[in-house]
C-alpha positions as CSV (number, residue, x, y, z in Angstrom):
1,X,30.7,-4.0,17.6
2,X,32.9,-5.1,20.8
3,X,31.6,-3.8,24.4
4,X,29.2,-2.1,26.4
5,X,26.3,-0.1,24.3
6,X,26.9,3.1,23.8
7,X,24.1,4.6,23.4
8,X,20.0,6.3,27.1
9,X,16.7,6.1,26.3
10,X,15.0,7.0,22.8
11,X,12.3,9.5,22.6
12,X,9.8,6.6,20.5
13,X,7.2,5.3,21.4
14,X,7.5,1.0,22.1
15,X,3.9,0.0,20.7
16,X,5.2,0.9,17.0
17,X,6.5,-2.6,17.0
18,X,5.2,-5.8,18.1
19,X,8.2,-7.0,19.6
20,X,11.5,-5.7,21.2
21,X,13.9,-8.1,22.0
22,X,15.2,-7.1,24.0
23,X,13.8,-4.2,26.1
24,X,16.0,-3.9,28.5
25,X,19.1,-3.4,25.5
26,X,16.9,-1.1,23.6
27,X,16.1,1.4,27.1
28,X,19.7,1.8,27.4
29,X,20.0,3.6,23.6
30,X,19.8,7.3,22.9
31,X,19.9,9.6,19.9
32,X,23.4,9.0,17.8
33,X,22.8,4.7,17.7
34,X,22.3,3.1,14.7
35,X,20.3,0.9,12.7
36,X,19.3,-0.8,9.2
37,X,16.9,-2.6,7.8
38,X,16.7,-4.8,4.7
39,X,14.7,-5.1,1.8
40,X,14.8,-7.2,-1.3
41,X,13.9,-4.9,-4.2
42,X,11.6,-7.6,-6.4
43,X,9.0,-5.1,-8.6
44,X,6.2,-2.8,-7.3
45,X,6.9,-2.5,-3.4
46,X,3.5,-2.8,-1.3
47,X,2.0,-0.5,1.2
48,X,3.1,-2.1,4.6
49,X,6.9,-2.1,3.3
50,X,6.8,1.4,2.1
51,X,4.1,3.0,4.4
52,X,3.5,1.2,7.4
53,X,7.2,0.3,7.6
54,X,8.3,3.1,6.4
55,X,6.3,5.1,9.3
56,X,8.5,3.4,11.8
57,X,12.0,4.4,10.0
58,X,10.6,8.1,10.1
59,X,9.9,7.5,13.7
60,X,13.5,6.1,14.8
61,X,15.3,8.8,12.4
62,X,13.0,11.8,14.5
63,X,14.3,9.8,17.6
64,X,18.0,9.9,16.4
65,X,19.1,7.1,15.1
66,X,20.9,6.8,11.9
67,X,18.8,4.7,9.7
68,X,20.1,2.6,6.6
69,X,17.6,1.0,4.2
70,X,20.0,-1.8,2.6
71,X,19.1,-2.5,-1.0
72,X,19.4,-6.0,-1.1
73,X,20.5,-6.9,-4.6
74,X,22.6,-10.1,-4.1
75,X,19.9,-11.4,-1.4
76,X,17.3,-11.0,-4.5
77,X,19.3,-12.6,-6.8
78,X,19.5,-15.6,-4.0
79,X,16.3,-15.8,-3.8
80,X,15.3,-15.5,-7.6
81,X,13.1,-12.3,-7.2
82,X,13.1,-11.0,-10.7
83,X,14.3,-14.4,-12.4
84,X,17.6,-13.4,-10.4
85,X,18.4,-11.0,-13.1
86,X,20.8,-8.2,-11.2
87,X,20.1,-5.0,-14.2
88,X,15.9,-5.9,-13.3
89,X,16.5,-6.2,-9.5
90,X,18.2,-2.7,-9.6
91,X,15.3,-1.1,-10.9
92,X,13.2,-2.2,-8.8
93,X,15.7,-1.3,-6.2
94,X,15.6,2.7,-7.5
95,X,12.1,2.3,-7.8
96,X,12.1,1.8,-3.7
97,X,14.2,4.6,-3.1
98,X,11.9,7.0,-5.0
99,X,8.9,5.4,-3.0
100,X,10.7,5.9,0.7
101,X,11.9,9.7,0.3
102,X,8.3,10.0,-0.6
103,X,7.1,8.4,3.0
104,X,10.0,9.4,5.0
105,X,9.8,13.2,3.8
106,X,12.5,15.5,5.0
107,X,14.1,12.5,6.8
108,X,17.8,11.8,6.2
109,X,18.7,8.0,5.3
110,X,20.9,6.7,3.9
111,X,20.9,4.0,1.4
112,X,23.0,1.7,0.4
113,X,23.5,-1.5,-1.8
114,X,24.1,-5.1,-0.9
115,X,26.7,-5.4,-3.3
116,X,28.7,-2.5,-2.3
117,X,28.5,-3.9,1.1
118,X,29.5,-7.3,-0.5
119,X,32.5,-5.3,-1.7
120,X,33.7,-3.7,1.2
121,X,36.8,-5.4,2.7
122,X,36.3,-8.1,5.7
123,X,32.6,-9.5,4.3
124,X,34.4,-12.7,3.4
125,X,35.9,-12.9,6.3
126,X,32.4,-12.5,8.6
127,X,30.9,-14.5,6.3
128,X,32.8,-17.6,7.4
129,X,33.2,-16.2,10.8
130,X,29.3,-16.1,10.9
131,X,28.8,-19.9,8.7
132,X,31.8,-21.4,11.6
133,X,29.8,-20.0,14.7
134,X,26.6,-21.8,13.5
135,X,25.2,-25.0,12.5
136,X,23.3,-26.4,9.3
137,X,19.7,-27.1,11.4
138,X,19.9,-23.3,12.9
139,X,20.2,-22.3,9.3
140,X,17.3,-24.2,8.3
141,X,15.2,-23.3,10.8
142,X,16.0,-19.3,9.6
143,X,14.9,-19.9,5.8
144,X,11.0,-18.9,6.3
145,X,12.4,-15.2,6.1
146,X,12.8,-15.5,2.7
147,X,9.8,-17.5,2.4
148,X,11.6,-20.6,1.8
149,X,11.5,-23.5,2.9
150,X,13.7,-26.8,3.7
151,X,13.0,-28.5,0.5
152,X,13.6,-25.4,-1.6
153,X,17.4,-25.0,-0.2
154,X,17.5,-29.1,-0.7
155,X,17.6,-28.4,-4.6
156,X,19.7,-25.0,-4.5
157,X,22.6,-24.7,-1.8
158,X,22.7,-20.9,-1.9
159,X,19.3,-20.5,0.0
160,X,21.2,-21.5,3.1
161,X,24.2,-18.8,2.2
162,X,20.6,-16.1,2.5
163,X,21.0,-16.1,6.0
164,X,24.6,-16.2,6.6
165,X,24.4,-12.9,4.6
166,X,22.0,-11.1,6.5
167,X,24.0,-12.1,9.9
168,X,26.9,-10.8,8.3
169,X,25.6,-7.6,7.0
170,X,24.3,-6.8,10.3
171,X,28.2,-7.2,11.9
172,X,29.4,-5.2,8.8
173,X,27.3,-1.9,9.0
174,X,28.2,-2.1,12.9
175,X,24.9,-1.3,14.2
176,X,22.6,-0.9,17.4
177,X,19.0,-2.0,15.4
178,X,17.8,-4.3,13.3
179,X,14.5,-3.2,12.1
180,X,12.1,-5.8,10.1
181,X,8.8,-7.7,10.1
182,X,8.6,-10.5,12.6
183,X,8.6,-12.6,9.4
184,X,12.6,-11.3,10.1
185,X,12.9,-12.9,13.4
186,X,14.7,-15.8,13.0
187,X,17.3,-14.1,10.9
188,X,17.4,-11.8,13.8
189,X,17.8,-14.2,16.3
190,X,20.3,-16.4,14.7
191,X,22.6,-13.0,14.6
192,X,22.1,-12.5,18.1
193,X,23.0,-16.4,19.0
194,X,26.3,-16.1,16.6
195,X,27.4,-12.7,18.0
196,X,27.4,-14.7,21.9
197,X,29.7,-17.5,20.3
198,X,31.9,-14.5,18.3
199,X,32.3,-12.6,21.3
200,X,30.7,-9.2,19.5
201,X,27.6,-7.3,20.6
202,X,24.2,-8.8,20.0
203,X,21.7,-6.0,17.9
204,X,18.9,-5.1,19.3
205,X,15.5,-6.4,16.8
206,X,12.7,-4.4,16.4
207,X,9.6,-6.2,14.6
208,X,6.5,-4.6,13.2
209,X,3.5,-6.3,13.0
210,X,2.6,-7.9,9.3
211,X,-0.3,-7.1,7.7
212,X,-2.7,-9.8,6.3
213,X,-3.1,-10.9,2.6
214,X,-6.2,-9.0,0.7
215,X,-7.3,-12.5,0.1
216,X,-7.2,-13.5,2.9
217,X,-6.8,-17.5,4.4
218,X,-11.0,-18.4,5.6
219,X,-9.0,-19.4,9.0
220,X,-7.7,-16.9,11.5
221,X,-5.2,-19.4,12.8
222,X,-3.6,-19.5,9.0
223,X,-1.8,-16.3,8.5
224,X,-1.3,-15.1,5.1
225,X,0.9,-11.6,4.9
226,X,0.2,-8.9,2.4
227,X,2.9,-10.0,-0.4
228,X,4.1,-8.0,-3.8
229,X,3.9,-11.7,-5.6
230,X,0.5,-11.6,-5.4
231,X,-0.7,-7.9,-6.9
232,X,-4.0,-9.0,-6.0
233,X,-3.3,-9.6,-2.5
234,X,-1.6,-6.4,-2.0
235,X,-2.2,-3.0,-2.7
236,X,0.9,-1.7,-4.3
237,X,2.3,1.6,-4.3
238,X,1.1,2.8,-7.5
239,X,-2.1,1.7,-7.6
240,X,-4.5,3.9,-9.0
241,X,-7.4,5.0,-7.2
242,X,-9.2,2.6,-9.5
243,X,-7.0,-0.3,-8.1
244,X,-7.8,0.2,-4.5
245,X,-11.7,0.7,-5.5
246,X,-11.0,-2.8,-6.9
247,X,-9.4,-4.4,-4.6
248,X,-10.8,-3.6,-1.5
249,X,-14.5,-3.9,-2.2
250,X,-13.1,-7.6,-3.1
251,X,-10.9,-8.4,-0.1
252,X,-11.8,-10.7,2.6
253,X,-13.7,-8.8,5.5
254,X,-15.5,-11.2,7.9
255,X,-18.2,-9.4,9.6
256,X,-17.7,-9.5,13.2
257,X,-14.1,-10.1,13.4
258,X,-11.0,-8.0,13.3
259,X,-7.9,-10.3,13.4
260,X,-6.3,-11.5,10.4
261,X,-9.1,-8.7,8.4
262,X,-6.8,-7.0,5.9
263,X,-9.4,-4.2,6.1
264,X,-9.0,-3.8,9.3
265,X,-4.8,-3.7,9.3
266,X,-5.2,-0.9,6.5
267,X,-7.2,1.0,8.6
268,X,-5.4,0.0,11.7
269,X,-1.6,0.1,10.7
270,X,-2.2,2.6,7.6
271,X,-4.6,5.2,8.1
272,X,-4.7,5.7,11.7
273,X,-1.4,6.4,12.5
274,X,-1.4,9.0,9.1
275,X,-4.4,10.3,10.1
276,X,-4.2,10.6,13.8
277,X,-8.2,9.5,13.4
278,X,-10.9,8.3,11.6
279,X,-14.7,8.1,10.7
280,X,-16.6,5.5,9.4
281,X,-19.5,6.4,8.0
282,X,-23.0,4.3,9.1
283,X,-26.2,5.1,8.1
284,X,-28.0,6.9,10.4
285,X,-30.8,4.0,11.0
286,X,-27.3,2.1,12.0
287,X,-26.2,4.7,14.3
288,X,-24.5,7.5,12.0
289,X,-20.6,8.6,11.7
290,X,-18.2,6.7,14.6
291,X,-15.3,8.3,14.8
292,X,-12.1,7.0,16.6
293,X,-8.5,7.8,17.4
294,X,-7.3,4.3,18.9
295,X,-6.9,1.4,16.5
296,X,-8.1,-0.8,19.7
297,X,-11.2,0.9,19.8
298,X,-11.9,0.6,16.4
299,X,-11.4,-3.7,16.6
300,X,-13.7,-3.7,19.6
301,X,-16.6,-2.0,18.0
302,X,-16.3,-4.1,14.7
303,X,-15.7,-7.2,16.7
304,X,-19.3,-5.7,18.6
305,X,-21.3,-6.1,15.0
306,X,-21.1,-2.0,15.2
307,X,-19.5,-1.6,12.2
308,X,-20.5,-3.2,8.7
309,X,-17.9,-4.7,6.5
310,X,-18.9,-2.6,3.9
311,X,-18.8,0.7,5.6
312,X,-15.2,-0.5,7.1
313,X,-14.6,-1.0,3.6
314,X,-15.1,2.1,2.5
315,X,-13.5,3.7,4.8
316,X,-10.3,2.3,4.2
317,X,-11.0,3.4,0.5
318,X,-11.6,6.5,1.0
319,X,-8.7,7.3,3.5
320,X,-6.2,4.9,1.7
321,X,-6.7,7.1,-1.5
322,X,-5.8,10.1,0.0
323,X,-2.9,8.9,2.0
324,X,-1.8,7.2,-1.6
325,X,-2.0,10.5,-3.6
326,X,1.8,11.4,-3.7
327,X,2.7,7.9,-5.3
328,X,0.5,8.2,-8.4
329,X,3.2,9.7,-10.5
330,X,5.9,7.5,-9.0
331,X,6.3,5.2,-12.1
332,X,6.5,8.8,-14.1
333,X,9.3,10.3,-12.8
């Protein structure tokens, strides 16, 4: 990972993510890089980790780079997805797979386990090499991207080995991208502070935006993300149409306001980038069928009062149905 970038300019488009750190690094790459991203398989993936993020591997892949998906067994175990049991955690793990080549299509990526990487000669070596070039405060200011916190690694040491890890794996697949959530950040920062002190090449983050908890907080200035632990919270990839009937006639929808709606991010993040556009259908005494192919567009008018929570509502119902059809079977197969 020594030297100059190798790799002009990617055919993408910047406002899939949120954030680019930096821009300047990622305007310099060109079809050939690389890049991962990580997931920690823990039961029934959710939409924005196999849709919405999955949207934006398809999107780098069509631009050229080599995408890995990294499995992340061992992290799981860390972190005590599953009850830390490794035979469960692989399930779940398999379970992912089946759910991405369903998103990413005729896309080729490749996947790969944590513990294979774990295996692969020179991880103990980074390992230290990463744990020497930083200090115990940087490591706890890293643990909210496993939704830890402070007083969680307190009682169990390994929580602050998490992020070490994830440093480390980034040096060991030797690549150009990091892709994540911006819940990743700090993970992503602390590689690119450790690679300055090692002398290696600092990856380039990409962050999508996170979408909001079904429930979700009653204060915009609270953010609660979409989360698998909390099936109510999240619509999962095998929901039945049933489920997402459910669960988004009962999700939090303030009338008049589009940030932190988790109706609004499903229609936003979700549908409109599958779709291309959407109508919501009004009654005509409220002005009829809207239709609109900008997700800014859409927040403006519903932030207006033009658009009733319910009719947003059911658009993201109808829509999100469709889009969910070629996952119904995926627990089948």
């Amino acid at each position: 990972m020594k030297g100059e970038f190798k790799c002009s300019m990617l055919d993408i488009k910047k406002d899939l993510f949120q954030e680019i750190v930096t821009e300047r690094e990622f305007d310099d790459l060109s079809p050939g890089c690389t890049g991962y991203i990580g997931f920690e398989p823990s039961g029934v993936p959710h939409i924005a980790q196999i849709i919405l993020i999955g949207e934006r591997i398809r999107a780098l892949s069509r631009a050229g780079v080599k995408m890995t998906i990294l499995l992340a067994d061992w992290h799981a175990k860390i972190n005590d997805k599953l009850g830390g049991n490794l035979e469960e955690i692989r399930k779940s793990g398999e379970l992912m797979k089946k759910a991405f080549k369903i998103s990413l299509r005729d896309e080729k990526i490749d996947f790969m386990w944590a513990s294979d990487l774990i295996d692969m000669k020179g991880y103990l070596e980074g390992l230290l090499g990463t744990a020497k070039s930083t200090t115990l405060s940087r490591l706890k200011r890293a643990l909210p991207i496993m939704g830890r916190t402070e007083d969680d690694a307190e009682s169990d040491f390994s929580k602050y080995i998490y992020p070490v890890m994830q440093v480390n794996d980034i040096k060991m697949l030797g690549v150009d991208i990091a892709l994540g959530g911006m819940d990743q950040r700090h993970a992503h920062m602390l590689q690119r502070d450790v690679a300055e002190k090692m002398g290696i090449r600092k990856v380039i983050a990409l962050h999508t935006p996170l979408m909001s908890s079904l429930k979700g907080s009653g204060r915009m200035d609270s953010f609660q993300k979409m989360s698998k632990s909390d099936p109510d919270g999240a619509i999962l990839i095998t929901d039945t149409s049933e489920d997402i009937v459910r669960k988004i006639r009962g999700a939090f929808c303030p009338q008049g306001v589009s940030e932190g709606n988790p109706v609004m991010d499903i229609l936003s993040m979700i549908v409109l980038p599958a779709r291309k556009e959407i109508t919501v259908k009004r009654p005509e005494k409220k002005g009829g069928p809207i239709t609109f192919k900008d997700a800014q567009a859409l927040r403006t008018s519903y932030d207006r009062g033009e658009i009733h929570p319910m009719d947003l509502k059911q658009c993201a119902t109808d829509y999100l149905i469709e889009i969910m059809e070629p996952y119904k079977n995926l627990l089948e197969e």
